[in-house]
C-alpha positions in Angstrom: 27.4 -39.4 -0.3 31.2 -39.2 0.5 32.2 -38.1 3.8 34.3 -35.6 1.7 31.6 -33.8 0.6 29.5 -34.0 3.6 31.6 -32.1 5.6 32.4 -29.6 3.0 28.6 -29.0 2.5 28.5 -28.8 6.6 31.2 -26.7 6.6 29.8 -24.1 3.7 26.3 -23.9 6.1 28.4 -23.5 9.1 29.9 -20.7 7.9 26.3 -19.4 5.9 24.7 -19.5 9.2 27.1 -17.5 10.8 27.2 -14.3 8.0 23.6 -14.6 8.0 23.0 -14.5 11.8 25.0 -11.1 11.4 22.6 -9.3 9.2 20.2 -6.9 11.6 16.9 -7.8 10.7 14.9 -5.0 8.6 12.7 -2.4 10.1 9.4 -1.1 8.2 10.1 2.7 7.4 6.9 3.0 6.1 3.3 2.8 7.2 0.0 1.9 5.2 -3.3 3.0 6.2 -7.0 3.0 4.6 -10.3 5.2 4.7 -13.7 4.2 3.5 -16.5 7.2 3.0 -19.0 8.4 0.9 -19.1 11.6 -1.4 -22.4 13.9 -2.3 -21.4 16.1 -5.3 -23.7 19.4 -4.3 -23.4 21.2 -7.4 -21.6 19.7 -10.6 -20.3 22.2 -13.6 -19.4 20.2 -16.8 -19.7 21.1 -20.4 -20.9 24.8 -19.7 -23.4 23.2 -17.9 -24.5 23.4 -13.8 -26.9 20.9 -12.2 -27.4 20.3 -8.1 -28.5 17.0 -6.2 -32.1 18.2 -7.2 -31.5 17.6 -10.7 -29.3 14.4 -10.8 -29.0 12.4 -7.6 -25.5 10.5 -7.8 -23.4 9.2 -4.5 -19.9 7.8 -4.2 -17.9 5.4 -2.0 -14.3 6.6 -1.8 -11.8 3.7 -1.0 -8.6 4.7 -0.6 -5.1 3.7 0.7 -2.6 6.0 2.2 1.3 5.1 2.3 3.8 7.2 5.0 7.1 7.2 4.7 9.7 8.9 7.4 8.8 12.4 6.7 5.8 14.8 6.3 5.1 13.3 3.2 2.2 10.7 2.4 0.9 9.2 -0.8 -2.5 8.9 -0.9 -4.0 6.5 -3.4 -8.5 6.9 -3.9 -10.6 5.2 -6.2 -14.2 6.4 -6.1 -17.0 4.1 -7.9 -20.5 6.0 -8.3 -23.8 5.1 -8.6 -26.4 7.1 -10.3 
């Protein structure tokens, strides 16, 4: 290379360095948790219809992800497979 460009190229990351070294370095605002559990549906109404555990045993695993910000104010995000 020419010694020209070599020290403009030095020069240029002298000078990147230093506006980058500025820059605070960012701070999570939020916070992500999880839950696991499982889920006994007692009595189900569907289709004008009502039937207990007695009639159709079913059980489900709730898995579910929970994002908070700053606030009060969480978002909670559950997925629940079943088995019959």
């Amino acid at each position: 290379m020419n010694f020209k460009i070599e020290v403009v190229l030095s020069s240029v990351f002298v000078v990147m360095m230093g506006v980058l070294s500025g820059i605070p370095a960012a701070e999570a605002q939020m916070t992500i948790g999880g839950h696991v559990g499982f889920v006994l549906p007692l009595v189900t109404h569907a289709a004008g219809q009502t039937t207990t555990i007695a009639d159709n045993f079913s059980i489900g695993f709730p898995l579910g992800v929970t994002f908070k910000g700053n606030g009060h104010l969480a978002y909670d995000l559950e997925l629940v497979p079943g088995v019959r």
